[in-house]
Z-matrix of the N, CA and C atoms (Angstrom, degrees):
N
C 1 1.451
C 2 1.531 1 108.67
N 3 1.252 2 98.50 1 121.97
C 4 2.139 3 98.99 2 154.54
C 5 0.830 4 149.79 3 -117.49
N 6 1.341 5 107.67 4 162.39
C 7 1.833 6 104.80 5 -156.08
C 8 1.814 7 98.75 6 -130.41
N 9 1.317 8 102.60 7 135.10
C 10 1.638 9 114.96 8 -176.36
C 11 1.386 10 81.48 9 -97.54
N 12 1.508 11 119.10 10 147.49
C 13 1.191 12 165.45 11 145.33
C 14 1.367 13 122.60 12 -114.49
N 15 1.576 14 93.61 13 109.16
C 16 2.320 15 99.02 14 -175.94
C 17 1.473 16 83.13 15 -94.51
N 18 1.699 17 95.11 16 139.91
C 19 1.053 18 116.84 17 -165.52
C 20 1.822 19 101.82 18 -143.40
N 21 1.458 20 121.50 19 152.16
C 22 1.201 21 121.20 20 152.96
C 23 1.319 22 147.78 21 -75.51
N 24 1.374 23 104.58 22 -7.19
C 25 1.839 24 114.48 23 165.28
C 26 1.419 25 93.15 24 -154.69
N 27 1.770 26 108.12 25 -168.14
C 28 1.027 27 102.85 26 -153.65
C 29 1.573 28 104.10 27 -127.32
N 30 1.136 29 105.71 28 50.27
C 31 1.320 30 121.75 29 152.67
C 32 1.874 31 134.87 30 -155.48
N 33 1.736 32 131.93 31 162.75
C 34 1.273 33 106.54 32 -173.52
C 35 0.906 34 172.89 33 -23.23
N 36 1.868 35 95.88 34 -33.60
C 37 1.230 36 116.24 35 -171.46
C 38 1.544 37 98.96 36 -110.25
N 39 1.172 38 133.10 37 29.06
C 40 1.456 39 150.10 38 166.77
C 41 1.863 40 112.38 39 -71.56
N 42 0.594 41 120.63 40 138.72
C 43 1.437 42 121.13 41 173.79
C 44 1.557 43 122.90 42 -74.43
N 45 1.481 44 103.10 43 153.17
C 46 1.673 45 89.36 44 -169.27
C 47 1.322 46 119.00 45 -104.82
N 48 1.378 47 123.33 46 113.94
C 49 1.679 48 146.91 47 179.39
C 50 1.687 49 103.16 48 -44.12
N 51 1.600 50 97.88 49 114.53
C 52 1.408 51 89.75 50 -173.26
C 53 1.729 52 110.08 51 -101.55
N 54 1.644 53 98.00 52 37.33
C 55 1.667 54 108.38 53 169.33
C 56 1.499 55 101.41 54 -119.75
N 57 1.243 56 108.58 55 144.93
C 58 1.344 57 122.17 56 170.50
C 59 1.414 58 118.38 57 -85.78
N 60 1.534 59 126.57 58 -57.23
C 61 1.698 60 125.68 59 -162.72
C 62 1.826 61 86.99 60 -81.35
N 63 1.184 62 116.06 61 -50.20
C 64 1.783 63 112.37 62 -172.12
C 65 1.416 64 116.68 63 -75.83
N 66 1.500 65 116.35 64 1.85
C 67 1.464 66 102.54 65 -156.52
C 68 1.911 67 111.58 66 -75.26
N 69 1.198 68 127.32 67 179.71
C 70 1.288 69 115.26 68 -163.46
C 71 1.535 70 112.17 69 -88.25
N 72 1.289 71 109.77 70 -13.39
C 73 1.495 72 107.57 71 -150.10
C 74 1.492 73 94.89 72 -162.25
N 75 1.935 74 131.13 73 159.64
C 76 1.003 75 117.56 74 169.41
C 77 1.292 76 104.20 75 -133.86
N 78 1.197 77 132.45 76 135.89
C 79 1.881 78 122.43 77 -172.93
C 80 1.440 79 93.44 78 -90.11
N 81 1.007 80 133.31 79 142.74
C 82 1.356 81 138.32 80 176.93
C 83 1.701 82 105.07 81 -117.96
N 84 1.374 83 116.66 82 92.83
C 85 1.593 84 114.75 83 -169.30
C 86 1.542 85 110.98 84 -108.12
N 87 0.857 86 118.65 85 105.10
C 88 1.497 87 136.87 86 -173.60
C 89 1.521 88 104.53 87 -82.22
N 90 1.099 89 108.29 88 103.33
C 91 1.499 90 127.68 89 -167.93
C 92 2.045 91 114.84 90 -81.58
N 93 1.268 92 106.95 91 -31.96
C 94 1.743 93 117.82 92 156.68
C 95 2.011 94 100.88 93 -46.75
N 96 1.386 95 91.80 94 -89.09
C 97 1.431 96 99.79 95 176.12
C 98 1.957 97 133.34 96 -67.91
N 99 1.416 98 100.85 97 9.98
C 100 1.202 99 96.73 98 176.13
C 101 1.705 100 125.86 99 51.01
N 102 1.431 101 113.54 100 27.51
C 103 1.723 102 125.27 101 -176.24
C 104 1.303 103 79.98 102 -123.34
N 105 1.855 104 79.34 103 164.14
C 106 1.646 105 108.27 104 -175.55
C 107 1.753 106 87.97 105 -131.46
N 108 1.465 107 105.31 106 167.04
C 109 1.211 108 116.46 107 -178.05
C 110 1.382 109 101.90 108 -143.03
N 111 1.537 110 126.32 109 153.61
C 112 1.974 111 115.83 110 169.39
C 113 1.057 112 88.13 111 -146.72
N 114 1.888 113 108.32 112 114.27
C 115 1.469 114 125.90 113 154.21
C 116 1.525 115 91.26 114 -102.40
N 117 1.897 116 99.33 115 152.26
C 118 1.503 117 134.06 116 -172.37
C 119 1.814 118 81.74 117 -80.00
N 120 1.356 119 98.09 118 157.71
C 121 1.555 120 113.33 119 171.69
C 122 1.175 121 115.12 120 -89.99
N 123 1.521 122 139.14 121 67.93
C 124 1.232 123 111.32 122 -159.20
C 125 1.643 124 128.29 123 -74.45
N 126 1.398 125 110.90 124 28.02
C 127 1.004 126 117.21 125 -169.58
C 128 1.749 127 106.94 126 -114.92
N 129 0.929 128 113.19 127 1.94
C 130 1.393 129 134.45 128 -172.50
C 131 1.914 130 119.16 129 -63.69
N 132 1.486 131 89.15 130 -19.67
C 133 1.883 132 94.42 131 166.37
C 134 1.329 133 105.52 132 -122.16
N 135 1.035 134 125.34 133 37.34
C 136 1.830 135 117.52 134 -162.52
C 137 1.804 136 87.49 135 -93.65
N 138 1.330 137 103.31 136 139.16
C 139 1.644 138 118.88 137 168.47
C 140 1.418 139 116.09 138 -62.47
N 141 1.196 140 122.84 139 6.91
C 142 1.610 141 127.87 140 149.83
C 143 1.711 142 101.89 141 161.04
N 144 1.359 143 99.40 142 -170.48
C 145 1.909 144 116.00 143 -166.09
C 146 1.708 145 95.96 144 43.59
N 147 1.338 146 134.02 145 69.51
C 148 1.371 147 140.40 146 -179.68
C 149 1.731 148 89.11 147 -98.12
N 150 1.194 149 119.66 148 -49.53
C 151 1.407 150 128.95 149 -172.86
C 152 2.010 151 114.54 150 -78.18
N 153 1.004 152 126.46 151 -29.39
C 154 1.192 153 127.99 152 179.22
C 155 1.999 154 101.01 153 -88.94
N 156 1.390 155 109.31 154 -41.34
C 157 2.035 156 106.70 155 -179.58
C 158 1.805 157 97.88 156 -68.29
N 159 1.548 158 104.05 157 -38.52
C 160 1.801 159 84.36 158 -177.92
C 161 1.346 160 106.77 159 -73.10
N 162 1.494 161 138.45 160 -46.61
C 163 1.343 162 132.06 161 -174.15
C 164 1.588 163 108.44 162 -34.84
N 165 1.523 164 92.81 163 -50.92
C 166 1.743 165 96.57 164 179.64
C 167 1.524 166 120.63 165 -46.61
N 168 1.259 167 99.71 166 -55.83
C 169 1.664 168 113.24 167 172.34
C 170 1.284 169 121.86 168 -52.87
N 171 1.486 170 98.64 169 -20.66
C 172 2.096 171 103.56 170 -176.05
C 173 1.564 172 94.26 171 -78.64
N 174 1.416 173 106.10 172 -37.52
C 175 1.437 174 98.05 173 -171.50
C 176 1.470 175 123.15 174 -65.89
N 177 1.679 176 98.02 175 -32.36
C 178 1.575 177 97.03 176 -173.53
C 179 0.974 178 87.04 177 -81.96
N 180 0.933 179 165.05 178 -35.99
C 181 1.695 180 137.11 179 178.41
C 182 1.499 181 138.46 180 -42.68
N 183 1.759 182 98.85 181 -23.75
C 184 1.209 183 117.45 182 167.19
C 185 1.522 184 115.81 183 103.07
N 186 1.927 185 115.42 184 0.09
C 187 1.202 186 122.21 185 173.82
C 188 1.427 187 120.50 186 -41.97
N 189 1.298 188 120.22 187 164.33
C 190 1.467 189 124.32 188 178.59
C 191 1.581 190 83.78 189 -143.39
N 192 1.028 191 139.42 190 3.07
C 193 1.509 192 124.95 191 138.29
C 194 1.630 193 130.32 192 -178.97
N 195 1.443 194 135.37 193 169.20
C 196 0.963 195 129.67 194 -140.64
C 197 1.681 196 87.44 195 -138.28
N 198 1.429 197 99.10 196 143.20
C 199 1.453 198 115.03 197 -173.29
C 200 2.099 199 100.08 198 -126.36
N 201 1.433 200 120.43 199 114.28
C 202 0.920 201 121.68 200 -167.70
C 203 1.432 202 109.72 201 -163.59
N 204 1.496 203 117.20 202 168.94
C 205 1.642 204 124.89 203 -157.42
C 206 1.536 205 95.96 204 -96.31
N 207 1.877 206 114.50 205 -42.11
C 208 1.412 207 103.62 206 -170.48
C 209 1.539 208 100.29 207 -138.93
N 210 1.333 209 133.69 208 162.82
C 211 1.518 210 131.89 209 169.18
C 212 1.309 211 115.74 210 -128.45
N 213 1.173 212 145.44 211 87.03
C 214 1.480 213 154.79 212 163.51
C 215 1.544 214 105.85 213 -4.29
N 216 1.499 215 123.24 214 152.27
C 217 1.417 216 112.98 215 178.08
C 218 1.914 217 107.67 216 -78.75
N 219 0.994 218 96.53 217 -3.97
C 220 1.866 219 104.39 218 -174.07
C 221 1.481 220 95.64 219 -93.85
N 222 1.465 221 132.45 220 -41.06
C 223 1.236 222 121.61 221 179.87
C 224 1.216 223 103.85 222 -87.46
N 225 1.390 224 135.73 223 -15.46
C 226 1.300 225 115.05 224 -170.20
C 227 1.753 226 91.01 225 -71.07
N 228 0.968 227 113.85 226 -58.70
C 229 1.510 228 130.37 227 -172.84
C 230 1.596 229 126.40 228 -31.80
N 231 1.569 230 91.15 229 -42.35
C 232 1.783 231 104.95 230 170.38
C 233 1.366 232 108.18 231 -74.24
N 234 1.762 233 134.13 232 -54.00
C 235 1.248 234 135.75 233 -161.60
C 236 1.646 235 94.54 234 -69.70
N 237 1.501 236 130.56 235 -50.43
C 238 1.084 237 103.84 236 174.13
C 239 1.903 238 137.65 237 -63.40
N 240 1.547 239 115.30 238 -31.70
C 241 1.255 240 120.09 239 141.25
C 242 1.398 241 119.31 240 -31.48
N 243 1.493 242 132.02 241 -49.15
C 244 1.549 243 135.15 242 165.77
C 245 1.235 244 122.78 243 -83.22
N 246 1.960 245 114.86 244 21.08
C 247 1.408 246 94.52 245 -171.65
C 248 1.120 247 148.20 246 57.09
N 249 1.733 248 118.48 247 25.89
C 250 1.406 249 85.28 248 -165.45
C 251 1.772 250 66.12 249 -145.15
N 252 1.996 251 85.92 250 143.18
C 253 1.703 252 102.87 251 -154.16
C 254 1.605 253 106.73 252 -80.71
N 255 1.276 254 139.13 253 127.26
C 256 1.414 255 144.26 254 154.70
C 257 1.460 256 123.07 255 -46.79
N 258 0.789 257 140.68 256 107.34
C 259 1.889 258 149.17 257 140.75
C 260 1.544 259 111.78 258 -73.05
N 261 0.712 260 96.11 259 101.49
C 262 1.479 261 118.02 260 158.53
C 263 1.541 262 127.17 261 -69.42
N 264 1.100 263 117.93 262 116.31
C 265 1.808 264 114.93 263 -172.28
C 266 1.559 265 109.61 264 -116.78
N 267 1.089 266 146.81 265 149.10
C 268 1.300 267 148.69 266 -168.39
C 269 1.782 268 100.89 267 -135.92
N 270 1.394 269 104.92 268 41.74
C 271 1.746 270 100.04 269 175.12
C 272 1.520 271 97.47 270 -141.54
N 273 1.223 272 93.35 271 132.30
C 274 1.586 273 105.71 272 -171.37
C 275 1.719 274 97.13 273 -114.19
N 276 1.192 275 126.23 274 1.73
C 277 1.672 276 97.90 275 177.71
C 278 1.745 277 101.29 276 -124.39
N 279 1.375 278 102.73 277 -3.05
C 280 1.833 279 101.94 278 158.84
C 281 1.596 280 133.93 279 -53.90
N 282 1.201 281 139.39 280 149.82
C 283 1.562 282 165.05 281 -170.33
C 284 1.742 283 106.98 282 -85.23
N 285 1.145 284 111.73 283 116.06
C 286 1.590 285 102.70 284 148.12
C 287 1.414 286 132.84 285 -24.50
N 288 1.399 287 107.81 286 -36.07
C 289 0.932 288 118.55 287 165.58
C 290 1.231 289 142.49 288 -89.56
N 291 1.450 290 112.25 289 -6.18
C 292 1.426 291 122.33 290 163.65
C 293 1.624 292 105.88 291 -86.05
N 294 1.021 293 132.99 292 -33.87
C 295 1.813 294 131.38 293 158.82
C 296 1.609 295 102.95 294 -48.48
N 297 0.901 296 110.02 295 -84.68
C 298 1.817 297 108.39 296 179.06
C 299 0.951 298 106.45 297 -24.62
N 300 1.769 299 135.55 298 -61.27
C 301 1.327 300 108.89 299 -168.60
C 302 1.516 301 117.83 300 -93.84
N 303 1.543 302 132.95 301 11.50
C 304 1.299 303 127.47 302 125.50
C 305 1.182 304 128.20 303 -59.62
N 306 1.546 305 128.38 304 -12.14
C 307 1.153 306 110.15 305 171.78
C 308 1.869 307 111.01 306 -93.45
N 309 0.963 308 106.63 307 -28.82
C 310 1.869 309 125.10 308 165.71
C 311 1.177 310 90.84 309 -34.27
N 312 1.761 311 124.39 310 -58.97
C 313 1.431 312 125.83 311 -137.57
C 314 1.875 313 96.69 312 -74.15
N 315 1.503 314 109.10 313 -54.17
C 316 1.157 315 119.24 314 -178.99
C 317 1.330 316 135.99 315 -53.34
């Protein structure tokens, strides 16, 4: 199973972006195999639909869900059309890596 993590750079100890369509970076943590992955957002300056082209991208990636601070009503709308469940986080000075290892824990 995977889990997107918006993130601000593109590795663990990066902090976690509490935007979804703009955020900088996405950790892609594959919870079977215990790896992480960080693709750039390239959708992150687009003059609008930033939140409905990444949903798309969450999907092709193959996520089954997305861990993030906020969800647009256009992205909320697509990821649920794709199934794939939202977490919502309300901490703005936490680590990629402090999510991972709540999700380890769980």
């Amino acid at each position: 199973m995977k889990t997107i993590i918006t993130s601000t750079g593109d590795n663990v100890a990066s902090k976690f972006d509490q935007r979804f369509g703009r955020a900088g970076w996405f950790c892609v943590y594959d919870r079977d195999e215990r790896t992480t992955n960080f693709i750039e957002n390239s959708f992150k300056n687009t003059n609008g639909g930033a939140g409905t082209k990444t949903s798309e991208m969450v999907a092709e990636l193959g996520a089954s869900q997305v861990i993030s601070g906020d969800f647009g009503p256009k992205a909320k709308n697509m990821l649920e059309k794709f199934n794939i469940q939202m977490i919502i986080l309300d901490e703005s000075n936490i680590s990629v890596q402090d999510i991972i290892n709540q999700i380890i824990k769980n």
